[in-house]
C-alpha positions as CSV (number, residue, x, y, z in Angstrom):
1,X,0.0,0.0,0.0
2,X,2.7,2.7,1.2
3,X,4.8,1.2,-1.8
4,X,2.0,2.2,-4.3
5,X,1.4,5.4,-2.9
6,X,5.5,6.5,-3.1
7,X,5.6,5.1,-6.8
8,X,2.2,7.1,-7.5
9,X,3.3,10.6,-5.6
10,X,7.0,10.3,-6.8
11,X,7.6,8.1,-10.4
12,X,7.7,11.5,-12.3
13,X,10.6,12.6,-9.9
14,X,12.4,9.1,-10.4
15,X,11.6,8.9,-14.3
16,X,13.1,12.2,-14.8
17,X,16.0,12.1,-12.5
18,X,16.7,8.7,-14.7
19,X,16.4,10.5,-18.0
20,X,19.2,12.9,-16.5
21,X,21.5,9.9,-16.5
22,X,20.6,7.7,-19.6
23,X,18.6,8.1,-22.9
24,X,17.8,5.1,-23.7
25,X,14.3,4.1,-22.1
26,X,14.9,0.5,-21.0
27,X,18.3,2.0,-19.1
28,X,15.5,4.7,-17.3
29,X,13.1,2.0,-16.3
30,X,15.8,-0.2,-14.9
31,X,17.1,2.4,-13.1
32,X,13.6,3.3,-11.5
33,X,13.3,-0.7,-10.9
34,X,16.3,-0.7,-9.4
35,X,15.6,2.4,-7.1
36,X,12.2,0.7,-6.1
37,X,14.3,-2.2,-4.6
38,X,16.0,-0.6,-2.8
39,X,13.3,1.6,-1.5
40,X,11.7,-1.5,-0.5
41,X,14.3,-2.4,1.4
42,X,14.4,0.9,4.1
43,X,10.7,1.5,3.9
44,X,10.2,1.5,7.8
45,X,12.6,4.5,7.1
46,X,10.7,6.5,4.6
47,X,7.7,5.9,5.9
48,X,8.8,8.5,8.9
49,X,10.8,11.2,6.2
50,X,8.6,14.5,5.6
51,X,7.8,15.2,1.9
52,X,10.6,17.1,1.2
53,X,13.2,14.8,2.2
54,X,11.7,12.2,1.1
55,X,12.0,13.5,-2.3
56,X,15.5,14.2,-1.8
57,X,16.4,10.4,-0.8
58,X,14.7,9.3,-3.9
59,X,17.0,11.8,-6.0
60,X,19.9,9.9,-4.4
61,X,18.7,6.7,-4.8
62,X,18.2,7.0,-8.6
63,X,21.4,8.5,-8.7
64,X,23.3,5.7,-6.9
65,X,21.5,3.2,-8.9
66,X,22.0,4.9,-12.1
67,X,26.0,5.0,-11.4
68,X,25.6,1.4,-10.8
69,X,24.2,0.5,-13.8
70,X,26.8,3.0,-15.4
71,X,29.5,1.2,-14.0
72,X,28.3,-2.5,-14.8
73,X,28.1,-1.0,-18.3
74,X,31.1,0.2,-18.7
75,X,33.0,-2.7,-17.4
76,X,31.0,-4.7,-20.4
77,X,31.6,-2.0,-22.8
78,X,36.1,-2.4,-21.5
79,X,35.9,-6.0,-21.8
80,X,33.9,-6.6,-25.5
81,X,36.6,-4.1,-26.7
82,X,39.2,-6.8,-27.4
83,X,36.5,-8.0,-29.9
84,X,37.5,-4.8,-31.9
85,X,39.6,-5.3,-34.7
86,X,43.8,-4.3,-34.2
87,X,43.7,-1.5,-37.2
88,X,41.3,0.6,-35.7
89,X,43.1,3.8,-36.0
90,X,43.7,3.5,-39.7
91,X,39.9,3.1,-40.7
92,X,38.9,6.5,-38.6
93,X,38.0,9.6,-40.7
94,X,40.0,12.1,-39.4
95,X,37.3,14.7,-39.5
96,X,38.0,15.4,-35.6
97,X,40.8,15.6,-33.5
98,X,40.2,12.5,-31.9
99,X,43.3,13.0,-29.1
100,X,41.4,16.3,-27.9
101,X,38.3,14.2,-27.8
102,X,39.6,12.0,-25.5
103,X,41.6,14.4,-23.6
104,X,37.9,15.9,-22.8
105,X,36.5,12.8,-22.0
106,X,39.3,11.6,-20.0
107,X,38.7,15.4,-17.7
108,X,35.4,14.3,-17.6
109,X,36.2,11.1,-16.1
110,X,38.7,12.2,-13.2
111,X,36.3,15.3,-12.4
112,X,32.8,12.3,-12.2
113,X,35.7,10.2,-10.1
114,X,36.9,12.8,-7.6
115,X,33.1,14.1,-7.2
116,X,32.4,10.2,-5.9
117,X,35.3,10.2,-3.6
118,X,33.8,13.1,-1.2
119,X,31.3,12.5,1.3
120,X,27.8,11.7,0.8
121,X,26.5,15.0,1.4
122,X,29.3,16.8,-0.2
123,X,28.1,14.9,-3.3
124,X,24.6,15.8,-3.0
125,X,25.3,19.6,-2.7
126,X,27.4,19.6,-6.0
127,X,24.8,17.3,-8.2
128,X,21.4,19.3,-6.7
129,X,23.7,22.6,-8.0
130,X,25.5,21.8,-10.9
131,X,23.4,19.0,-12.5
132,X,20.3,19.5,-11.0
133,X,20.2,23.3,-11.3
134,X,18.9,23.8,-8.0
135,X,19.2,27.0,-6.2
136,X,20.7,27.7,-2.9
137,X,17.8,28.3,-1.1
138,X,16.1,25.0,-3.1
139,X,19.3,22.7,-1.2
140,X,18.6,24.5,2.3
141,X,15.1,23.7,2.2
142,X,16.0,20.2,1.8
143,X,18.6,20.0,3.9
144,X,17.2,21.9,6.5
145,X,19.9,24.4,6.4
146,X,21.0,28.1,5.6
147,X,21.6,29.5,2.4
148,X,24.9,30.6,3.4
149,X,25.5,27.4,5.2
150,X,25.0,26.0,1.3
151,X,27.1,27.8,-0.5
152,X,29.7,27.1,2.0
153,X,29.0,23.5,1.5
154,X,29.7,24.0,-2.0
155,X,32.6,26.0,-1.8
156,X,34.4,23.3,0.3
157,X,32.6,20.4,-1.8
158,X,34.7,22.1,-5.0
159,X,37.6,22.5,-2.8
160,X,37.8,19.0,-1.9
161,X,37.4,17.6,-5.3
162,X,40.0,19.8,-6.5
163,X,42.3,18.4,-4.0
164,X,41.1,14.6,-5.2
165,X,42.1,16.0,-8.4
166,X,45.2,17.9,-8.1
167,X,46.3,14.7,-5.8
168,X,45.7,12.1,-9.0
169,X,47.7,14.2,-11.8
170,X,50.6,14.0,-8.9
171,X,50.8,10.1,-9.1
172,X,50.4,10.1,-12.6
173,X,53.3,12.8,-13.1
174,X,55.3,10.3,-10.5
175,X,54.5,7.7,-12.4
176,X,56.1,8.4,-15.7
């Protein structure tokens, strides 16, 4: 009953904050699948979080889930890419700098990394800003906090993945 009631009140929120992570629709519904399990699982929990936390533990779960399933897929993705032929290089156009490409993606990679080596609630300050668009005052109603105490969050949340960062091109530089 309380299960149909959450998947009625909140499958918009999950569906969407799925879509944010995949396109593919059979990725989204997994994801929300997924998040339902483990919903199921802390339910005498929920069942005491007000609405607006509530919705804010949902947001995390679909997150968590999706970078699950984002990280099972990738791991597929590295090992069928043996399967790829050895000449590879040779058959690509050359209509795009392909090094710069992955340079990008590579920065991508070592920011997402650094972001999932903070704290929990570090985390969730940087995604409901930066990928969520959320204001200030939006994260302090859901945290229960100050605006200020927010941005302060987020000013130590970037400072702390810039130190993750800054600490991984060290060992890479030692490493050569």
């Amino acid at each position: 009953m309380f299960l149909e009631m959450l998947y009625d009140n909140y499958n918009g929120l999950m569906f969407n904050q799925a879509r944010r992570y995949f396109q593919n629709q059979a990725d989204i519904e997994d994801v929300v699948q997924q998040s339902l399990v483990k919903l199921i699982k802390y339910l005498p929990t929920i069942r005491k979080l007000n609405r607006n936390i509530l919705a804010a533990y949902i947001v995390n779960v679909i997150r968590s889930c999706s970078m699950d399933i984002y990280r099972k897929r990738k791991i597929e993705k590295e090992t069928n890419f043996s399967d790829f032929f050895e000449d590879f290089e040779e058959t690509v156009v050359d209509d795009f700098d392909l090094d710069c490409m992955v340079e990008k993606l590579l920065c991508v990679e070592q920011l997402t990394n650094a972001i999932l080596q903070l704290p929990e609630q570090d985390q969730f300050v940087l995604e409901a800003k930066y990928l969520q668009r959320w204001s200030d005052s939006e994260i302090a109603e859901v945290l229960g906090i100050k605006a200020n105490t927010v941005r302060t969050r987020l000013f130590r949340a970037k400072k702390k993945a810039l130190l993750i960062l800054s600490r991984g091109k060290n060992e890479d530089q030692q490493v050569r």
